[in-house]
C-alpha positions as CSV (number, residue, x, y, z in Angstrom):
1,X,74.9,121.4,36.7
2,X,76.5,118.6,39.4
3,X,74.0,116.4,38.6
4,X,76.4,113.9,36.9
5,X,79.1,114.0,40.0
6,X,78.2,111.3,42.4
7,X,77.6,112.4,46.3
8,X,80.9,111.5,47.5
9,X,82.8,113.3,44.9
10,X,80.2,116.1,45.1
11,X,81.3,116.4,48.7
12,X,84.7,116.2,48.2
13,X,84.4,118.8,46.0
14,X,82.8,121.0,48.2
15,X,85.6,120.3,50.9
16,X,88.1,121.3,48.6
17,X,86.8,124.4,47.4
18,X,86.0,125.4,50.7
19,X,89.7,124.9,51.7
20,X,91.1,126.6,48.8
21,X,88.6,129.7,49.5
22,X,87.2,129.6,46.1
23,X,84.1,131.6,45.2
24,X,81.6,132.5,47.5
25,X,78.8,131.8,44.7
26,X,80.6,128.5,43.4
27,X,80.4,127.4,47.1
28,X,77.2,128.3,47.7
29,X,76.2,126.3,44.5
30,X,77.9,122.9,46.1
31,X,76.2,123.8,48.8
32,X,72.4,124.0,46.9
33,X,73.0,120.9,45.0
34,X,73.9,119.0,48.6
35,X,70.9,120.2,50.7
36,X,68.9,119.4,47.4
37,X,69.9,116.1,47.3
38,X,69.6,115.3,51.3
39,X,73.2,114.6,52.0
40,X,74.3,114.5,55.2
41,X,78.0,114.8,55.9
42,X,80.7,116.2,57.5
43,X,81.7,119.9,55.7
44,X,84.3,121.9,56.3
45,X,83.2,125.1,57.6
């Protein structure tokens, strides 16, 4: 699904949704495709 989205926009993306409070299940699906792909960043919590 985010497989196209680079890591820096897929963690941007993940930082904004958290700060806008989106979905709980959209969330934890940024959050999937980050630990599957071995990021290691900064997230807002």
């Amino acid at each position: 699904m985010f497989s196209s989205m680079s890591n820096k926009v897929l963690i941007e993306t993940y930082n904004n949704a958290v700060k806008l409070k989106l979905d709980v299940d959209f969330l934890k699906l940024l959050e999937e495709e980050i630990n599957r792909r071995g990021i290691q960043s900064e997230k807002v919590e």
